[in-house]
N, CA and C of each residue as an Amber inpcrd file, in Angstrom:
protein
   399
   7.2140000  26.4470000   1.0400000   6.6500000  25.1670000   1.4060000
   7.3040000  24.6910000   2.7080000   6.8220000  24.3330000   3.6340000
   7.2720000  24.0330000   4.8120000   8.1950000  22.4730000   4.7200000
   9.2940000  22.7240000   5.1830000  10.0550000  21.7400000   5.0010000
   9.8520000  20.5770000   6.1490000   9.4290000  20.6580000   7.2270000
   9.2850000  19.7550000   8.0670000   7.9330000  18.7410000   8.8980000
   7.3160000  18.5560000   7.4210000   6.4080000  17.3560000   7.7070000
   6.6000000  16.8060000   7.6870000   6.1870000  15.7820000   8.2200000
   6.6750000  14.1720000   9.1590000   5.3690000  13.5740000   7.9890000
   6.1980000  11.9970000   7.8150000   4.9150000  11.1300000   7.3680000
   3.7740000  11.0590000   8.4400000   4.1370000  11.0430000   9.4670000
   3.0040000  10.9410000  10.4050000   2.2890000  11.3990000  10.2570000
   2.4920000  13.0470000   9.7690000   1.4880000  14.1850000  10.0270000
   0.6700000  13.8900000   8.3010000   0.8430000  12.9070000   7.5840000
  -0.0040000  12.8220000   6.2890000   0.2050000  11.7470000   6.0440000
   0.2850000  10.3780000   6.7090000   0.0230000   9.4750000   6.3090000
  -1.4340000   8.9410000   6.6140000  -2.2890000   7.9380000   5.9740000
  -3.4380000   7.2700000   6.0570000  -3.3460000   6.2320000   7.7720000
  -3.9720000   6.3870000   8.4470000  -3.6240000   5.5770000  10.1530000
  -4.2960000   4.7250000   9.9670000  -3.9230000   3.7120000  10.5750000
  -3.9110000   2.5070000  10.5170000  -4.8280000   1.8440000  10.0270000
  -4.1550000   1.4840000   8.4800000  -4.9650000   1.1230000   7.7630000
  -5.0390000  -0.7800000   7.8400000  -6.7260000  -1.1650000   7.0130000
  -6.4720000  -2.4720000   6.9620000  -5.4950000  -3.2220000   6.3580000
  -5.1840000  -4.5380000   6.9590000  -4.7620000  -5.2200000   6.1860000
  -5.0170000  -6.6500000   5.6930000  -4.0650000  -7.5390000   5.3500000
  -4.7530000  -8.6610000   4.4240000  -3.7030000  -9.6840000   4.4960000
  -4.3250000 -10.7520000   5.2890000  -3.0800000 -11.9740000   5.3860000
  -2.7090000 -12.4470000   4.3010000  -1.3710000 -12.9680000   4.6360000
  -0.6660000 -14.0940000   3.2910000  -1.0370000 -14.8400000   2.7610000
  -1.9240000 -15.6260000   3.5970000  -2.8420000 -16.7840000   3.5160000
  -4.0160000 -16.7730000   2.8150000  -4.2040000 -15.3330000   2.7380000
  -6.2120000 -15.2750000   2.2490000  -6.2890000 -15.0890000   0.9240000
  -7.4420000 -15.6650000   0.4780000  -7.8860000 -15.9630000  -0.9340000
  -7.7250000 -14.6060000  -1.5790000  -7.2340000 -14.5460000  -3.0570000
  -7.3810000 -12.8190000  -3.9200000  -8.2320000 -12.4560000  -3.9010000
  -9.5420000 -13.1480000  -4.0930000 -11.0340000 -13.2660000  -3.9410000
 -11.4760000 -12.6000000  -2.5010000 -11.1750000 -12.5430000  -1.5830000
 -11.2230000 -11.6520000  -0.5540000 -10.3130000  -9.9240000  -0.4900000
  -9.0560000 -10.3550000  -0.8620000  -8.5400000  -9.0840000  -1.1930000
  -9.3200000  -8.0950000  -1.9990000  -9.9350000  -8.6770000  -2.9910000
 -10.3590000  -7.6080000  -4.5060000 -11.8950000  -7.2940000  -3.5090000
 -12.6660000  -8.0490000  -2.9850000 -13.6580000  -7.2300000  -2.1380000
 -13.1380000  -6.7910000  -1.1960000 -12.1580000  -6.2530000  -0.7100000
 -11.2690000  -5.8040000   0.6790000 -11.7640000  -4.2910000  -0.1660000
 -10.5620000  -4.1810000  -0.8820000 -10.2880000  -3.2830000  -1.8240000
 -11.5720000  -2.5780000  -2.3000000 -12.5520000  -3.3180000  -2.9170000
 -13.7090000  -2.5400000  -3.4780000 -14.5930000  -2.0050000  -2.2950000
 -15.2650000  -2.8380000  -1.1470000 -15.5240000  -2.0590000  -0.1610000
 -14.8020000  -0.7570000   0.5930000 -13.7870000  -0.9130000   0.7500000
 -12.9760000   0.5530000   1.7070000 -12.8460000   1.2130000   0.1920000
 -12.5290000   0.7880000  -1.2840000 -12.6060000   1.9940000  -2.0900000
 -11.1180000   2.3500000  -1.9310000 -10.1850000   1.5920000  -1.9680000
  -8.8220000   2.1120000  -1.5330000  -8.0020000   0.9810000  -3.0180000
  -6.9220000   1.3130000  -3.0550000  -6.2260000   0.5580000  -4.1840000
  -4.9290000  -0.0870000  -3.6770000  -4.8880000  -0.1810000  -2.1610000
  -3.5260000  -0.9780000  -1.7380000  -3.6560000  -1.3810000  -0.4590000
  -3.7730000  -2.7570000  -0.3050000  -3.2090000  -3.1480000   1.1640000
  -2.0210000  -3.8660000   1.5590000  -1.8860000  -3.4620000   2.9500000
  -0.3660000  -4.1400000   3.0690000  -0.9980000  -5.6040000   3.6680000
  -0.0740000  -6.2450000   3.3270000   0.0880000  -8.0700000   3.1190000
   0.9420000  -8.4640000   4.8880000  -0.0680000  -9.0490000   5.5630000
   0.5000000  -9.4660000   6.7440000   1.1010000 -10.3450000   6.6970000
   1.8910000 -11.0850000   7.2670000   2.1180000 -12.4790000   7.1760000
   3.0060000 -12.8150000   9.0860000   2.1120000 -13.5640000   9.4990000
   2.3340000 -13.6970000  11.2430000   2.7210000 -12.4880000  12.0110000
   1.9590000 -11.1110000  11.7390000   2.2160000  -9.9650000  12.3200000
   2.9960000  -9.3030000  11.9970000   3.6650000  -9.3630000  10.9600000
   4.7820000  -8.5190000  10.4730000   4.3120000  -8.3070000   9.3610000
   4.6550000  -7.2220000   8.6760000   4.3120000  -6.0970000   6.9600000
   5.1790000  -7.2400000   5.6630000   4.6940000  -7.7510000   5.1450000
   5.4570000  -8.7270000   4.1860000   5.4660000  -8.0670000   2.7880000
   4.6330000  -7.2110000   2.6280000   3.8390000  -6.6590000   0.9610000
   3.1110000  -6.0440000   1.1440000   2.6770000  -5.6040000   0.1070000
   1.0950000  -4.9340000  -0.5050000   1.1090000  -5.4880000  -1.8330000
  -0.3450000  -6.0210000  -1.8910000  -1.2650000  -6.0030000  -2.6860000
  -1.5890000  -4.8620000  -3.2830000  -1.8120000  -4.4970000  -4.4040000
  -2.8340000  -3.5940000  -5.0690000  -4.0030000  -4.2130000  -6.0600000
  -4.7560000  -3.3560000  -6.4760000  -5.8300000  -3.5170000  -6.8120000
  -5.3670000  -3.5390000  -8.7960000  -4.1660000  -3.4390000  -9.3100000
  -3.3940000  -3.2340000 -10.3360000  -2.7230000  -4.6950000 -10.5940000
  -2.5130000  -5.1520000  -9.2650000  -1.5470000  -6.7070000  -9.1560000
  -2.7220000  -8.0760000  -9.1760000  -3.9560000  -7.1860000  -8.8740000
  -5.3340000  -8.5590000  -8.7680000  -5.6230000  -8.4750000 -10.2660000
  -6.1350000  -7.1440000 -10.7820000  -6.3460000  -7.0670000 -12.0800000
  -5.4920000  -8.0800000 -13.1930000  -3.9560000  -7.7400000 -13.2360000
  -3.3610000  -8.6020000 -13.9600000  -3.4480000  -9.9410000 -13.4760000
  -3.7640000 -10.5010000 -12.3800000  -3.5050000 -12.2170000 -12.2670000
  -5.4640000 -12.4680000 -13.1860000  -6.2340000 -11.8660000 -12.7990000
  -7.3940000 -12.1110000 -13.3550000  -8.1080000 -11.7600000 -14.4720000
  -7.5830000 -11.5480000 -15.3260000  -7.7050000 -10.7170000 -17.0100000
  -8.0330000 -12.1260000 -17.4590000  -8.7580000 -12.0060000 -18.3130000
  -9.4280000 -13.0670000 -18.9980000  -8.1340000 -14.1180000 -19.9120000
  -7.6440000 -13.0860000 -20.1500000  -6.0400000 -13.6610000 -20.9980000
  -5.1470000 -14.6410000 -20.2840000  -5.5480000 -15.0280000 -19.0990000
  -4.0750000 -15.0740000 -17.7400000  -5.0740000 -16.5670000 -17.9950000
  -3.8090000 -17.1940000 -17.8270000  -3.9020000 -18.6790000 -18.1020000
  -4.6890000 -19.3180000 -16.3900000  -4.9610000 -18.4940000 -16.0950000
  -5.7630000 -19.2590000 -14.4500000  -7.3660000 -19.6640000 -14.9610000
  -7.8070000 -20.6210000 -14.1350000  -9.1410000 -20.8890000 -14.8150000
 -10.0150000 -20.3550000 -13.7180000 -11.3020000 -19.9110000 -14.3000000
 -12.7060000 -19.6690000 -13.3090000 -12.4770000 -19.6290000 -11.9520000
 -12.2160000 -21.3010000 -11.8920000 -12.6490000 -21.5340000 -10.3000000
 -11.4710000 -21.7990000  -9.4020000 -10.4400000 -21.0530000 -10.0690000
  -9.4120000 -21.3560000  -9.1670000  -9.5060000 -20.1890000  -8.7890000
  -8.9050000 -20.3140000  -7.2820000  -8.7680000 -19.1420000  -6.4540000
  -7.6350000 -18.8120000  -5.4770000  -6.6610000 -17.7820000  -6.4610000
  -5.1990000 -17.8800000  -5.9890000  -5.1210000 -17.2080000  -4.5870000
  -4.0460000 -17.5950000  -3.8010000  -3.7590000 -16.7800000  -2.5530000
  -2.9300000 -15.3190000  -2.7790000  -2.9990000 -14.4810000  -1.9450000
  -2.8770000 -12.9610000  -1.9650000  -1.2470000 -13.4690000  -1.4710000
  -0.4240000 -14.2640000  -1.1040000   0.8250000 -14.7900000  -1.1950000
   1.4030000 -15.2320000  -3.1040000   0.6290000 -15.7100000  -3.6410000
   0.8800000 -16.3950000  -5.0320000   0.9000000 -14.8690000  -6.3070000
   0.8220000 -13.4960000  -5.6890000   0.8940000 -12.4950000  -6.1650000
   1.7300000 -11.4110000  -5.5920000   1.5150000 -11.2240000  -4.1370000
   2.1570000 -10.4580000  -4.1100000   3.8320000 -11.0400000  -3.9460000
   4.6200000 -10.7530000  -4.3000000   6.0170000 -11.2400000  -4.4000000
   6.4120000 -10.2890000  -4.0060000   6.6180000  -8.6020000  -3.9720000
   7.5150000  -7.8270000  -3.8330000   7.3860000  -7.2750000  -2.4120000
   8.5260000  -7.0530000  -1.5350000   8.9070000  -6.5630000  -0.2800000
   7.6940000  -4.9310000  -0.6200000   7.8210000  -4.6960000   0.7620000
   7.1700000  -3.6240000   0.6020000   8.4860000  -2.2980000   1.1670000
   7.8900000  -1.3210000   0.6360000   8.9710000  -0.0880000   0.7180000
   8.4500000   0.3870000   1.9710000   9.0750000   0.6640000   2.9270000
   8.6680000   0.6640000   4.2530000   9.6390000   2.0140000   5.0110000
   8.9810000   2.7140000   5.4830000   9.3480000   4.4550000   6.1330000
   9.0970000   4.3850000   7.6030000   9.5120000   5.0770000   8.6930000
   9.6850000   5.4250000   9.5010000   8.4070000   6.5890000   9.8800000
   7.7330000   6.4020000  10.7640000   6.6040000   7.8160000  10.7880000
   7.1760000   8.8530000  10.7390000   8.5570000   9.2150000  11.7130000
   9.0300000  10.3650000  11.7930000  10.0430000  10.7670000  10.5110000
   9.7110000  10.3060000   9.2100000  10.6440000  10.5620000   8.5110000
  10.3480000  11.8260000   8.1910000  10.6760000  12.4870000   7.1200000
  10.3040000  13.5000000   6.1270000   9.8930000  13.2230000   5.2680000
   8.4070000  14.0380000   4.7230000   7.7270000  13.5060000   3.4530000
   8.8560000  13.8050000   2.3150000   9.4100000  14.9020000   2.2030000
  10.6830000  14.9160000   1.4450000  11.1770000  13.7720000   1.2210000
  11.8950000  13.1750000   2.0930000  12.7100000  12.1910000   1.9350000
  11.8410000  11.2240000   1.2860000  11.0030000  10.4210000   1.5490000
   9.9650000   9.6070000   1.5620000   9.3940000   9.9080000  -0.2020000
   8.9950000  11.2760000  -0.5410000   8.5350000  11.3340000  -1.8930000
   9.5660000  11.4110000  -2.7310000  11.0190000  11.5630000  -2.3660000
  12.3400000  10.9890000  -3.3010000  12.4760000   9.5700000  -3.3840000
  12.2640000   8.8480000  -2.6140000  12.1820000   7.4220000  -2.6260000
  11.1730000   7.1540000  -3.1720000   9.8440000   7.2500000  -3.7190000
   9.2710000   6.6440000  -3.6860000   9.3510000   6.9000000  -5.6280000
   9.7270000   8.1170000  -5.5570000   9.9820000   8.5010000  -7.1860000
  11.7410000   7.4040000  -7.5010000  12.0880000   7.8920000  -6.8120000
  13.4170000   6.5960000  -7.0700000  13.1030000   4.8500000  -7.3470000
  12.4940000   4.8610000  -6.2770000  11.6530000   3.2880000  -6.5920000
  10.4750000   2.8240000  -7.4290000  10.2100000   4.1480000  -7.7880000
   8.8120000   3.9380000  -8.5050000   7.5880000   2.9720000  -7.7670000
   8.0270000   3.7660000  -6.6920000   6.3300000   2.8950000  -5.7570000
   5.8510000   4.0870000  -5.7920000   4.1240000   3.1190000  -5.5950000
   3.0400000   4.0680000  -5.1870000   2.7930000   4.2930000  -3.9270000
   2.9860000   3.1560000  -3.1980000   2.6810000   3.1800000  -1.6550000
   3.5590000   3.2140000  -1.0520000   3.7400000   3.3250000   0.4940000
   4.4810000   3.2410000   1.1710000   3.8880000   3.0580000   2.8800000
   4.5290000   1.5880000   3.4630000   4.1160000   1.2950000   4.9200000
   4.9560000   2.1460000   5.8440000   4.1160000   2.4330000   6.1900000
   4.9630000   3.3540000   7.7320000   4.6220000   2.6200000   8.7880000
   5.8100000   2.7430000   9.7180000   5.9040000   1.9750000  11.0560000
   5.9290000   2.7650000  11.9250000   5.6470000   2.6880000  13.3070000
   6.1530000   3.5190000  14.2780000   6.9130000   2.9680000  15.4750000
   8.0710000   2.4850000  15.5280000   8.5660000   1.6080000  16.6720000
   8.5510000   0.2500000  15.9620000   8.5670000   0.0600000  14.6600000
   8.4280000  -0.9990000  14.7410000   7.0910000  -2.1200000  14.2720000
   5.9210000  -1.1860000  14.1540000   5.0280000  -1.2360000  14.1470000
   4.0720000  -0.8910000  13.2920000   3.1580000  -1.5340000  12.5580000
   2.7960000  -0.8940000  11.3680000   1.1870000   0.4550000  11.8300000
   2.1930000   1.7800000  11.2180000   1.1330000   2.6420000  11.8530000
   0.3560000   3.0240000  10.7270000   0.6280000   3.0520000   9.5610000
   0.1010000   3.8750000   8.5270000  -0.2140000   3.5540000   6.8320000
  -0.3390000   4.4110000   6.0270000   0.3840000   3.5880000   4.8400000
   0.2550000   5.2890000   3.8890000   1.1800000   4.9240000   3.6340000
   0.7110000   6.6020000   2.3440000   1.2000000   6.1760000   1.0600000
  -0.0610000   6.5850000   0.4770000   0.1960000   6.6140000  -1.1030000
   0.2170000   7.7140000  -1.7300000   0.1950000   7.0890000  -3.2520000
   0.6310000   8.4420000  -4.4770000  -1.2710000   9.3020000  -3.7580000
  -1.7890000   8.3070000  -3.4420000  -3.2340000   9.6620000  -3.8550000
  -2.9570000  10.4080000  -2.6140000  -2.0760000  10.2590000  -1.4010000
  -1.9510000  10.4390000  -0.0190000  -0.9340000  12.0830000  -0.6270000
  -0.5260000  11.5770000  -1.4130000   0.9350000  12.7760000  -2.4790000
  -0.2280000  14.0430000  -2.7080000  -0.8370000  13.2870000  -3.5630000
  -1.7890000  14.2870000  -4.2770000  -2.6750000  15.4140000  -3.3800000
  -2.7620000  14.9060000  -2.5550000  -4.0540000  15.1550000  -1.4430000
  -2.8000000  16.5430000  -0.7940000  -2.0020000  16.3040000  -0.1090000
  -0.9270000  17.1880000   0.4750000  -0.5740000  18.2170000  -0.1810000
  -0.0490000  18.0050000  -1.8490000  -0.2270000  18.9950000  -2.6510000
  -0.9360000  19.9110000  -2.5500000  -2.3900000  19.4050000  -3.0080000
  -3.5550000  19.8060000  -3.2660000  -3.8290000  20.9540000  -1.9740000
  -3.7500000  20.3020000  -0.9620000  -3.6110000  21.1980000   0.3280000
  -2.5590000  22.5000000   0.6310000  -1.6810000  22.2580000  -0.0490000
  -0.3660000  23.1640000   0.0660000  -0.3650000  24.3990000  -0.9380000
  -1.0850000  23.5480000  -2.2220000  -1.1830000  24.8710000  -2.7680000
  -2.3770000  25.8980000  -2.3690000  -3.6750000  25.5550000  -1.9580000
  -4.3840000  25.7030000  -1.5380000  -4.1710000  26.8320000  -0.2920000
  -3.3040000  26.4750000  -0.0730000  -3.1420000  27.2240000   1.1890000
  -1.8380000  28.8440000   0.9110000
């Protein structure tokens, strides 16, 4: 197995994202249109979070004490920092962390900058390719 892939070379490029500010109600159609299960959470140009499509589900379950017509902000859920990589890292490194942290996703930057995002299906897909090959 080749030891020196870069997230760059298999991460998702520049993917959308989804202000602090905006209704969940926009996130969960973010999500169902692109068909994707995570965006990262802007907040004044900088990577604050991700959202997933796992974190909308639980605030909106019929059980969850929120009513109908309220409509929470994509800030009032996502709470957790996001796990954040370097493009030039090593997917190595990167898929030990992410099993250490038990994340699915992960924002990649490049300079500073948000270039990417790779997830567990981003894992799968590389596999899938590697053995393949």
């Amino acid at each position: 197995m080749p030891k020196d892939i870069k997230l760059t070379d298999v991460m998702t490029p520049s993917p959308k994202t989804i202000a602090i500010d905006a209704h969940l109600s926009e996130a969960k159609k973010l999500l169902e249109e692109m068909n994707v299960n995570q965006l990262p959470v802007m907040n004044a140009g900088v990577v604050e979070s991700i959202i997933t499509d796992k974190d909308i589900k639980r605030f909106t379950l019929p059980a969850h004490k929120i009513g109908a017509d309220e409509d929470l902000l994509v800030s009032d859920i996502a709470t957790t920092r996001a796990f954040v990589a370097d493009a030039q890292d090593s997917l190595e490194k990167v898929l030990r962390q992410m099993i250490k942290q038990q994340t699915s996703a992960v924002i990649v930057l490049d300079q500073g900058e948000l270039a990417g995002i790779f997830t567990e299906t981003d894992a799968c897909r590389v596999l899938a390719d590697l053995l393949a090959s």
